[in-house]
C-alpha positions in Angstrom: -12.0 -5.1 -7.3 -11.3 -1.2 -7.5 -7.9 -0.1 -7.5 -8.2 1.8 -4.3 -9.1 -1.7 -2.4 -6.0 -3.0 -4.3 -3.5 -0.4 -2.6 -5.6 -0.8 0.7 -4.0 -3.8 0.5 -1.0 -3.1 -0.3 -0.8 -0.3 2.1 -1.9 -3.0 4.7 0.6 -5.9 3.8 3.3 -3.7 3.3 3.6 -5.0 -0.2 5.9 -3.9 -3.0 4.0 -3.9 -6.1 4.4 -3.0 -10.1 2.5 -0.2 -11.3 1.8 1.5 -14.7 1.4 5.1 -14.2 0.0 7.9 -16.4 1.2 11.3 -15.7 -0.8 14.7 -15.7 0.9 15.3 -19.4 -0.4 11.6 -20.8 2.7 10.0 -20.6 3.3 6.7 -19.4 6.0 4.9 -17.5 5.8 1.5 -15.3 7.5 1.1 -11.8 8.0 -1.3 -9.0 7.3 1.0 -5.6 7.6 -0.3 -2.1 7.0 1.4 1.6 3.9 2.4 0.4 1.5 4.6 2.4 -0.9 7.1 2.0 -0.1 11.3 1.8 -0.7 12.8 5.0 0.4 15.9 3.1 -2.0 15.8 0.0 -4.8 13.2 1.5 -6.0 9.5 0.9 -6.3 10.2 -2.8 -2.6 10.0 -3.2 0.5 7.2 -2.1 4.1 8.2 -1.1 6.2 5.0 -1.8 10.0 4.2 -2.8 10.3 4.1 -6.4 13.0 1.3 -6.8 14.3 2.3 -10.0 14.9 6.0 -9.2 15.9 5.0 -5.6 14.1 7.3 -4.0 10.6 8.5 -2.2 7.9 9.8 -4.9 4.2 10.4 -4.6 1.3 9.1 -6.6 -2.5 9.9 -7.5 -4.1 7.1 -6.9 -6.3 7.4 -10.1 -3.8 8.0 -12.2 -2.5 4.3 -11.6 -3.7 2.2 -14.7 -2.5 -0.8 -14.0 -1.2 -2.8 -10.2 0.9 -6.2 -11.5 -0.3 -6.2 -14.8 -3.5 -6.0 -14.2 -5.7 -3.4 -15.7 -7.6 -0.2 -13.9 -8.8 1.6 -17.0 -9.2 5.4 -17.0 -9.5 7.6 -19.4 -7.8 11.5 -19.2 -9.3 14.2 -21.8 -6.0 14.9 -22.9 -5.6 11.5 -24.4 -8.8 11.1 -26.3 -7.4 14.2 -28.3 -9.4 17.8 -29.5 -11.5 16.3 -31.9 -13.6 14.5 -29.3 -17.6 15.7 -29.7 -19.3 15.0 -26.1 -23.1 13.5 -26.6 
């Protein structure tokens, strides 16, 4: 299962859910979010939803989530593999 069918779901049930995130810069920080649904502002590749711990309404790229429950979407971002990285 990709991780867009797993926040189809999500979207669907209305279902709070745990997600690991990785940000634009590489960092990485893990959330519960709830009232999810997708950005009518920025499109379906992105998810407005109520970050519980900040308490309040943030939006998310849907590839940038690594990780729904504990469960792994695995992605890998330039900037984390580093400079020295030859392409074939």
């Amino acid at each position: 299962m990709a991780i867009e069918e797993v926040i189809d779901r999500a979207v669907m049930l209305g279902q709070t859910i745990e997600i690991e995130y990785c940000t634009r810069s590489g960092s990485v920080f893990t959330c519960k979010i709830s009232d999810i649904v997708y950005s009518q502002y920025y499109g379906g590749g992105y998810i407005q939803a109520y970050r519980e711990d900040m308490g309040e309404e943030r939006t998310f790229k849907v590839c940038r989530i690594q990780k729904v429950n504990g469960h792994s979407f695995s992605r890998i971002y330039w900037n984390q593999i580093g400079d020295n990285f030859n392409r074939i």
